[in-house]
Structures are given as C-alpha cells and as structure tokens.
C-alpha positions as CSV (number, residue, x, y, z in Angstrom):
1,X,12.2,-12.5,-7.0
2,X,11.0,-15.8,-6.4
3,X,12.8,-18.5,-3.4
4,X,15.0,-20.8,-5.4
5,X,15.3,-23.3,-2.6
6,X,15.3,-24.3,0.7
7,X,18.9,-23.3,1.3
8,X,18.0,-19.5,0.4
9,X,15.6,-19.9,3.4
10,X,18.0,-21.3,5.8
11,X,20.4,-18.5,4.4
12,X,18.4,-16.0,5.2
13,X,17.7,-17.4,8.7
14,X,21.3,-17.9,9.6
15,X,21.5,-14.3,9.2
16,X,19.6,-13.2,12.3
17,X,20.7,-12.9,15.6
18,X,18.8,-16.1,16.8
19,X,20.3,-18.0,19.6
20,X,20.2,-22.0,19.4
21,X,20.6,-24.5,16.7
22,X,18.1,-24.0,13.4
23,X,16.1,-27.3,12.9
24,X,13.9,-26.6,9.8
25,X,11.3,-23.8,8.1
26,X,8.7,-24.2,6.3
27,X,5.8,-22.1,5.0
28,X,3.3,-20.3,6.8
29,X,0.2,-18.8,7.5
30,X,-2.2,-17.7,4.0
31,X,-0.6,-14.7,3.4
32,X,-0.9,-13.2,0.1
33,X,1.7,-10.7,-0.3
34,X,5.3,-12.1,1.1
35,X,6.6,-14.7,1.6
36,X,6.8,-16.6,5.5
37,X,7.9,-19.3,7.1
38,X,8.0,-20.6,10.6
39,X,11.6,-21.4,11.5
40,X,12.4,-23.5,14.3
41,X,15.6,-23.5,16.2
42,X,17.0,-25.8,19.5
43,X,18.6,-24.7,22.4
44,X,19.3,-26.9,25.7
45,X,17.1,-29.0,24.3
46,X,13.8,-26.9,24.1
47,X,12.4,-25.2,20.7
48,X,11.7,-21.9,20.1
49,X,9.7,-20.5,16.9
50,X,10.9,-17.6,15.0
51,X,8.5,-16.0,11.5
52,X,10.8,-15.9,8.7
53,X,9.5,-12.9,5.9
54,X,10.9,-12.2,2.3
55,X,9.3,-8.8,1.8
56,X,8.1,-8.3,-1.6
57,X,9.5,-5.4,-2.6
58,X,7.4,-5.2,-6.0
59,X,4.7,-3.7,-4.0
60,X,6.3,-2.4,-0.8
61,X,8.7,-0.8,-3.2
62,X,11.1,0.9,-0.6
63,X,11.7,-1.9,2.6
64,X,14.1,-0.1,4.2
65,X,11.5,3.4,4.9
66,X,8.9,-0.2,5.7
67,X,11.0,-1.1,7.9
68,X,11.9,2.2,10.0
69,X,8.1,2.6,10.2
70,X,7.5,-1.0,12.4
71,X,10.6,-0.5,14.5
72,X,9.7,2.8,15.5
73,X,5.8,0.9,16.2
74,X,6.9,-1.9,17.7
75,X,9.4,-0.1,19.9
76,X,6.4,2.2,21.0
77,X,3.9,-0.4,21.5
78,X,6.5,-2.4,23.6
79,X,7.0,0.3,26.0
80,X,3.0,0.9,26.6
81,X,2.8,-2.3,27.5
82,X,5.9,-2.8,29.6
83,X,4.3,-3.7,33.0
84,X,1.9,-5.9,31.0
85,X,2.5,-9.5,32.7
86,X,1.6,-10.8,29.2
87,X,4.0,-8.0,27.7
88,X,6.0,-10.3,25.5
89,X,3.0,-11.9,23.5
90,X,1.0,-7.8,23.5
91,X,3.4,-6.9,20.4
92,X,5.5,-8.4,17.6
93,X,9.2,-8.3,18.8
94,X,11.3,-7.5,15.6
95,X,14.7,-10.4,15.8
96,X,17.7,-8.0,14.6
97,X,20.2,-9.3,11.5
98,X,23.8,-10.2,13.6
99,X,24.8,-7.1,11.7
100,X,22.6,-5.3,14.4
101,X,19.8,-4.4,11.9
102,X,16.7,-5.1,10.9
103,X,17.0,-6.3,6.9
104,X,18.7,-8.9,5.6
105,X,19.4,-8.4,2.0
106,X,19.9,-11.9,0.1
107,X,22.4,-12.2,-2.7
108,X,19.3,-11.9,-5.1
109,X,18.6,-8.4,-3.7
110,X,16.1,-10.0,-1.8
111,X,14.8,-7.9,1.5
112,X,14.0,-10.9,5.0
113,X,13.0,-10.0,8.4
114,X,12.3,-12.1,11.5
115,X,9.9,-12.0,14.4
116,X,9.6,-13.8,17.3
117,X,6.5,-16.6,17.2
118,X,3.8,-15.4,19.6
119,X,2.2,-18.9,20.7
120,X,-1.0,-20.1,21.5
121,X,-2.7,-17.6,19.7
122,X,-4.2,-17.8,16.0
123,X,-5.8,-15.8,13.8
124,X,-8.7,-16.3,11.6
125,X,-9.8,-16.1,7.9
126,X,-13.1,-15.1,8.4
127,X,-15.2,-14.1,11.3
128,X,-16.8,-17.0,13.1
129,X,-19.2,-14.9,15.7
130,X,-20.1,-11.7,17.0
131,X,-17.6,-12.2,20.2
132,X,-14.9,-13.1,17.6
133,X,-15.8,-9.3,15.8
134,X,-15.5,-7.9,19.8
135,X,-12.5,-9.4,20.2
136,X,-11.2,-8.4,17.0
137,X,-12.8,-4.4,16.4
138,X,-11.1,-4.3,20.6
139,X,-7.8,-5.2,19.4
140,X,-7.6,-2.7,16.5
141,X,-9.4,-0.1,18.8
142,X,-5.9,-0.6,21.6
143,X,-3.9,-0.7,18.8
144,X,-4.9,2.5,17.7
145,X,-5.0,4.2,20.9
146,X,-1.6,2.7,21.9
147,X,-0.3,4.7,19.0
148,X,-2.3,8.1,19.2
149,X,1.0,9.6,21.1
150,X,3.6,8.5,18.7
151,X,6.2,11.0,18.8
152,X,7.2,13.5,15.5
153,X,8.4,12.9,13.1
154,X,5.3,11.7,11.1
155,X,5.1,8.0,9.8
156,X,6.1,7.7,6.2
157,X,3.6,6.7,3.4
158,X,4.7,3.4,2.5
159,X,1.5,3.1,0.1
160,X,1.2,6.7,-0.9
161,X,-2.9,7.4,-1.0
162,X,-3.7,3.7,-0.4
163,X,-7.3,5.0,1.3
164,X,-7.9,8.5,-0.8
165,X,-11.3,7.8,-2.1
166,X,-11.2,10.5,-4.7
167,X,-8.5,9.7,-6.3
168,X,-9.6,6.0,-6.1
169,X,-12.8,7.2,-8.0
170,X,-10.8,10.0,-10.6
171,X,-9.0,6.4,-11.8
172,X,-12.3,4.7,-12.5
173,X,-13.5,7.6,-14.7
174,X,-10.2,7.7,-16.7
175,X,-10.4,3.6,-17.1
176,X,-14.1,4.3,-18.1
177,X,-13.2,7.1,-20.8
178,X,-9.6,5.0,-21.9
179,X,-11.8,1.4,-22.1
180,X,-9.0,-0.5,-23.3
181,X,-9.9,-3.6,-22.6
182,X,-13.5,-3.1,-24.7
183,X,-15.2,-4.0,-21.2
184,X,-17.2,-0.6,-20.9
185,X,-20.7,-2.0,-22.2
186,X,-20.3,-5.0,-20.4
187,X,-20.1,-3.5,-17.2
188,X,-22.8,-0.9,-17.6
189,X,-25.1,-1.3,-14.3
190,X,-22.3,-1.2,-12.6
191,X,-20.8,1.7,-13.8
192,X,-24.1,3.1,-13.6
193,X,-24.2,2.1,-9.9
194,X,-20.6,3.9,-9.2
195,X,-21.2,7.2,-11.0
196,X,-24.3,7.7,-9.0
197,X,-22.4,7.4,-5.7
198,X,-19.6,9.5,-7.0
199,X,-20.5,12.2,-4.0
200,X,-19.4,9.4,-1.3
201,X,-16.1,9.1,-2.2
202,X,-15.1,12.5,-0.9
203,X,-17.5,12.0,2.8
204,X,-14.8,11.0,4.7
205,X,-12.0,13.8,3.3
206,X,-14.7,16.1,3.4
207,X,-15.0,16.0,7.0
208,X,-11.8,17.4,7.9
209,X,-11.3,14.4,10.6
210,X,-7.6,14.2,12.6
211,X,-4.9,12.3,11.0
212,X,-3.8,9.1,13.0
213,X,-1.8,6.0,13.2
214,X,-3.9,3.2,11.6
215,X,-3.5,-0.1,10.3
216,X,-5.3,0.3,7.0
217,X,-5.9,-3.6,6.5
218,X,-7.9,-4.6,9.6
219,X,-8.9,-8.3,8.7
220,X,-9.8,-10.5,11.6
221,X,-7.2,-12.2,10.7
222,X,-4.5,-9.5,11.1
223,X,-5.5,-10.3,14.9
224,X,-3.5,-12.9,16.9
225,X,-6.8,-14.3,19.2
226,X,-6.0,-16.3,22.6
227,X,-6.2,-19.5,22.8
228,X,-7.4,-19.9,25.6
229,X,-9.4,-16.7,26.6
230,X,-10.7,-15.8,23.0
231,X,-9.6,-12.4,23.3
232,X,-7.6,-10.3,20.9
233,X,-3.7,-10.8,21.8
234,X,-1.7,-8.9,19.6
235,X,-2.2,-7.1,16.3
236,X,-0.1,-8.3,13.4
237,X,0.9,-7.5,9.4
238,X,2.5,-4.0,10.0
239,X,3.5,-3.3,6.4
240,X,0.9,-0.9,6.0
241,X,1.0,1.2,8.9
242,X,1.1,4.4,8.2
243,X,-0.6,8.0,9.1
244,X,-4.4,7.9,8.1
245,X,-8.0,8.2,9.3
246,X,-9.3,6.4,12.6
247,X,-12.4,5.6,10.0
248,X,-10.4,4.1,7.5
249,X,-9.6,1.2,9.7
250,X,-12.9,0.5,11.0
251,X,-14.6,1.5,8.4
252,X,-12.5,-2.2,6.6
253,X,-13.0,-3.9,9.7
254,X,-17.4,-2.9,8.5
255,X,-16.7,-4.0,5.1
256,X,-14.5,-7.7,5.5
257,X,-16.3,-8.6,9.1
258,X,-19.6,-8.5,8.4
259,X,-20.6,-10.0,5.7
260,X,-19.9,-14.0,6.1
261,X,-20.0,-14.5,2.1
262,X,-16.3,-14.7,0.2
263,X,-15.1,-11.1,-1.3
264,X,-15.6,-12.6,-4.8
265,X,-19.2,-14.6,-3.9
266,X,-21.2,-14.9,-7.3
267,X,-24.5,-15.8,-5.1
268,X,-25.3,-11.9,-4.6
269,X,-28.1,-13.4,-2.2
270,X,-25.7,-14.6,0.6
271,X,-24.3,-11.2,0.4
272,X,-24.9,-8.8,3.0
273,X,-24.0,-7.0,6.3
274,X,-24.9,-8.5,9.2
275,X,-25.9,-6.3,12.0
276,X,-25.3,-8.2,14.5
277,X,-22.0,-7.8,13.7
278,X,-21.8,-4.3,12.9
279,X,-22.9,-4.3,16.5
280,X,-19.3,-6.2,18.2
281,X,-17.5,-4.1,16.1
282,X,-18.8,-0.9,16.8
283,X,-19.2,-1.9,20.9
284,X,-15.3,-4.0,20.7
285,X,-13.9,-1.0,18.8
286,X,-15.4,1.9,20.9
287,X,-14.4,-0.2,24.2
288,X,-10.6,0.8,23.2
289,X,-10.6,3.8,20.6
290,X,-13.6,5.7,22.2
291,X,-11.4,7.4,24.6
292,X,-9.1,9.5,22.2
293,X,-11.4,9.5,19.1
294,X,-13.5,13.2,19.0
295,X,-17.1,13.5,18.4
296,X,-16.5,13.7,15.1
297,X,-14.6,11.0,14.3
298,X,-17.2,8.5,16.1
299,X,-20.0,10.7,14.3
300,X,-18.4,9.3,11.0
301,X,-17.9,5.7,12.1
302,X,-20.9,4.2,10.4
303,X,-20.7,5.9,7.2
304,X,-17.2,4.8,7.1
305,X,-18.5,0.9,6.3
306,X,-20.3,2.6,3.1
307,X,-16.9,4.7,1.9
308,X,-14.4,1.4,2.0
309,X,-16.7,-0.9,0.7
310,X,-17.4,1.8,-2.0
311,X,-13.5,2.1,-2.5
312,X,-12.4,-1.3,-2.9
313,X,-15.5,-2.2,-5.5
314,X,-14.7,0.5,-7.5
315,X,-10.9,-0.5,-7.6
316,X,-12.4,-4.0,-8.4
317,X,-14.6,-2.5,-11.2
318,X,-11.2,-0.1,-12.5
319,X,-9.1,-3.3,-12.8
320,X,-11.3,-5.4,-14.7
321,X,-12.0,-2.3,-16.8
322,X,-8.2,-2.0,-17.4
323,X,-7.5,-5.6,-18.7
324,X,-6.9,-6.8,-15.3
325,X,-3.3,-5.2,-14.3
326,X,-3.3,-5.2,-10.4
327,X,-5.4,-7.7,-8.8
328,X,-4.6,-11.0,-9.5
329,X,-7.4,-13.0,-11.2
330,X,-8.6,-16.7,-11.8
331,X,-11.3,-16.6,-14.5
332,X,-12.6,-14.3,-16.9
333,X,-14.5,-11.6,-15.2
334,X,-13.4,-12.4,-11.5
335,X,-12.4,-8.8,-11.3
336,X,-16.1,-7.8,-12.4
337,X,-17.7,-10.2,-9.9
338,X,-16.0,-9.1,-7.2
339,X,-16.7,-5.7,-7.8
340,X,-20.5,-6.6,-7.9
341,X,-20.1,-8.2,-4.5
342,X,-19.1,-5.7,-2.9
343,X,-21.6,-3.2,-4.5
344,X,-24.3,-5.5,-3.0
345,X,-23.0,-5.5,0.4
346,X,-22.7,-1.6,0.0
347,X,-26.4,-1.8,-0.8
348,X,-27.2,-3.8,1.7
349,X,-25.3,-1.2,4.3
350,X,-27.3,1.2,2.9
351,X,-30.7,0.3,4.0
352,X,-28.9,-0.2,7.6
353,X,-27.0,2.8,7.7
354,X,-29.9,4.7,9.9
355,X,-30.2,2.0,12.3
356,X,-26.2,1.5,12.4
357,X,-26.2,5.3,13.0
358,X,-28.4,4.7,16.1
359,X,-26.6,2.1,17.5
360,X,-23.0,4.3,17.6
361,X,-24.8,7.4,18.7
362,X,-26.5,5.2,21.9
363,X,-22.8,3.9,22.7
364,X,-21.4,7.4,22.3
C-alpha cells in the first residue's frame, strides 16, 4: 500500500526505539523494491542517522519469516566481527520497535523496519573499475564465509526457487506454447537462441554442489564501499538471503559487474563482458570465499556467469512473452530488449569462458 504522507513516515519512526529527538526523513537511496528513507534524529545536540524501510510485502509476501531470517544474520555476522575495531560499521544493526521487536505494522497493515546509518560509506550503481569489482566480489566473498557456520535450523526460502534454472526455463516453454500476448513470431531468434541452450539451465543443479548462505542479488551496489580506503565495508539489502548456491551469487556478481552497458542497452555493440573485470571478481571473491568453497564449487565458478545471465534473459524473454506481468516496463518491447541484452553478453561470455576458466583454475 502506497505512503499517504509524511506523517505516516514520522509514524512509523516514532515507533522504534530510537533515542533523541526526530528532526525530518526523507527518501533514499535508488531502491527499487521498498520504500526508505533516512531519518534523522537530535540528541545533546549531535545527529544521528537511522534508514527508515516500508517492506513491500506484495513481493516479500510473508515479512515476519523476512524478518527472522536477517535477525538471525545480522546477530551472527555481529558476533564474527565482535573484536573488529570497525565492528559497528562491518554489519547492519537492526533498531528494535519500543515494543521490543523488529516490525512495525502501520494502521494500513503496512510492515517498517529501521537500521542504524553506517556513514561514510556508499554504494554504487554501476561498477566504476576493476579495484571497485575487488572490493566488491571481496565483500560478498566475507559475507559468505562469515555465514558458512550458521547454526540449524536452516534459513527459510523467502523467494521459494528464486535461482532454480530449470524451472526458470520449464516457464519459458509453457509462455512459448500459451503465446497469449501473440508475441511468439516476434521474438523468434530469440527463442531460437534459448531453446538451443536449454541444456545450461540444469549445469549448476546438475553438479550436486553444497547448499549455502548467499545473498542472491550481489549488485555492487548492495556493497557499502569506504570512503576513505575504497574497500568493501559492509554488505547490505538482506531481503533475499536465504539458503542457495555459492555460484549463484558470484555467478550475478559475473553477469551485472562486468559489462559497463545498462541491463536494457539497445546498442548490442557496447554489450559485453569485460575480462578485466571478470578478473577482480574472481581474485576479490576467491581472496575471502576460497577458503571454505570445495574444489567443486570453485571448478563451477566461471560457468556460473553463463547460467545467471542465461536465467534472467530468459525470465526477460517469458515476461514479454506473457503480456508483460512481472517486470515493470517503460515502452513497448522493453521486456524483449532487455532480454536480447543479456543474451549478447551471454555470447560474449561464451567466447571467454575458456580463458575465464584458466584464470580461476591458476588462482585455485
């Protein structure tokens, strides 16, 4: 349900157990998803930063399970890095409700959290060099490995199936069969283009790799980056962690790092994967994650670039096939486009994919 006014905001603030007198909030960051803002509150005369979320609860459907998922993260996180000198800026610290919890629900039915602001770092739309890839791939590497001991019970699901391939792929062969938006002739080469790769979609199942604690939407800028030092500070956007492969995350980190051209370019020829990059990543990342990850799962690093990239364009390609009914769109065809971007960076990580292969194998 959508904010009505300010005064829901500064509702929803009051209800946390933040010391100090509130000043103002206003919106933040280029989130996508729910809705933030940076609330800023007074005491003995010095102001302190708190993030303000509404959840949205249309596609995190259950925030309470969401929410037992990052306490039990955050709380694990906080202890590994306890004698950390840096400890409080290493890991979001969750605010509690003054009812001692972590949700607020509005009168709307409307689920808020807070965080406390961690300063003088920022993050980053879009990579802006390979030590900004390092820093990044490093980050989600720690993050990982922080997490590899999590206690039992397991994590829950909060998107059930959000990286299984197969069943990504079995949804574009119904939306081909179904055509109900008429687009199937339209989109023939690229059809054409995801039938022929059908075998890829299973590589990474197929494998039979360890389940972990991952991320599952490692952007660079889902990585809070120093200030002052550059390097990665503390990873962020929590909503989807959950148990998955180690692959999964860096094989997203492969697909939105290394190609400098927007998801939904329309230039295919500024579209490609830049080694160079592929390179920090796979050196940042295997700096941190190289000491719990098994042969295996390194082995399948690479290849894992080629399965995401492979994943999302054919989700593209089943959207626009279905009229359009997930992501959101701003012109006719957007859906189509963007799926043919990333089918050309998926090309173009296929004529690397021996030489990328190389390059893990010599760090491993």
């Amino acid at each position: 349900m959508e904010i009505r006014s300010k005064q829901d905001v500064q509702a929803a603030v009051r209800a946390f157990d933040i010391d100090g007198d509130f000043m103002s909030a206003a919106p933040y960051g280029s989130g996508h998803i729910n809705d933030t803002y940076c609330a800023v509150f007074h005491r003995n005369s010095e102001a302190s930063r708190y993030l303000l979320q509404r959840i949205n609860h249309h596609i995190f459907k259950d925030p309470v399970v969401l929410m037992q998922n990052i306490e039990r993260v955050t709380a694990h996180l906080a202890a590994q890095v306890a004698g950390h000198p840096d400890r409080n800026r290493r890991v979001l610290t969750l605010i509690p409700t003054r009812a001692d919890g972590p949700l607020h629900i509005d009168e709307d039915g409307n689920y808020w959290r807070a965080y406390r602001f961690i300063e003088n770092a920022t993050t980053y739309n879009s990579v802006e060099s390979p030590a900004q890839a390092y820093q990044a791939a490093r980050a989600f590497g720690e993050f990982q490995r922080m997490l590899a001991d999590l206690p039992a019970p397991r994590l829950h699901d909060t998107i059930p199936d959000f990286h299984n391939t197969p069943k990504r792929f079995a949804a574009l062969e119904r939306a081909i069969a179904a055509d109900v938006a008429g687009r199937v002739s339209v989109a023939g080469p690229e059809i054409a283009f995801a039938l022929a790769r059908k075998s890829l979609s299973s590589v990474l199942l197929d494998a039979v790799l360890p389940e972990r604690v991952t991320h599952n939407d490692t952007k660079i800028n889902n990585v809070l980056l120093d200030d002052a030092t550059g390097k990665g500070t503390c990873v962020i956007d929590l909503d989807t962690v959950m148990p998955g492969l180690a692959a999964y995350d860096f094989g997203d980190m492969v697909r939105t790092a290394t190609c400098t051209a927007p998801e939904d370019e329309t230039d295919l020829s500024r579209v490609s994967m830049q080694f160079p990059l592929f390179e920090a990543l796979a050196r940042g990342y295997l700096s941190t994650a190289g000491e719990f990850l098994t042969r295996s799962e390194k082995e399948h690093l690479a290849v894992a670039g080629k399965v995401i990239t492979f994943e999302i364009g054919t989700r593209f390609l089943t959207d626009y096939l279905s009229g359009d009914t997930y992501f959101k769109v701003h012109r006719q065809g957007h859906n189509l486009e963007r799926c043919r971007s990333q089918f050309k960076l998926l090309e173009s990580i296929e004529e690397q994919e021996s030489r990328m292969n190389k390059l893990i194998q010599s760090i491993v």
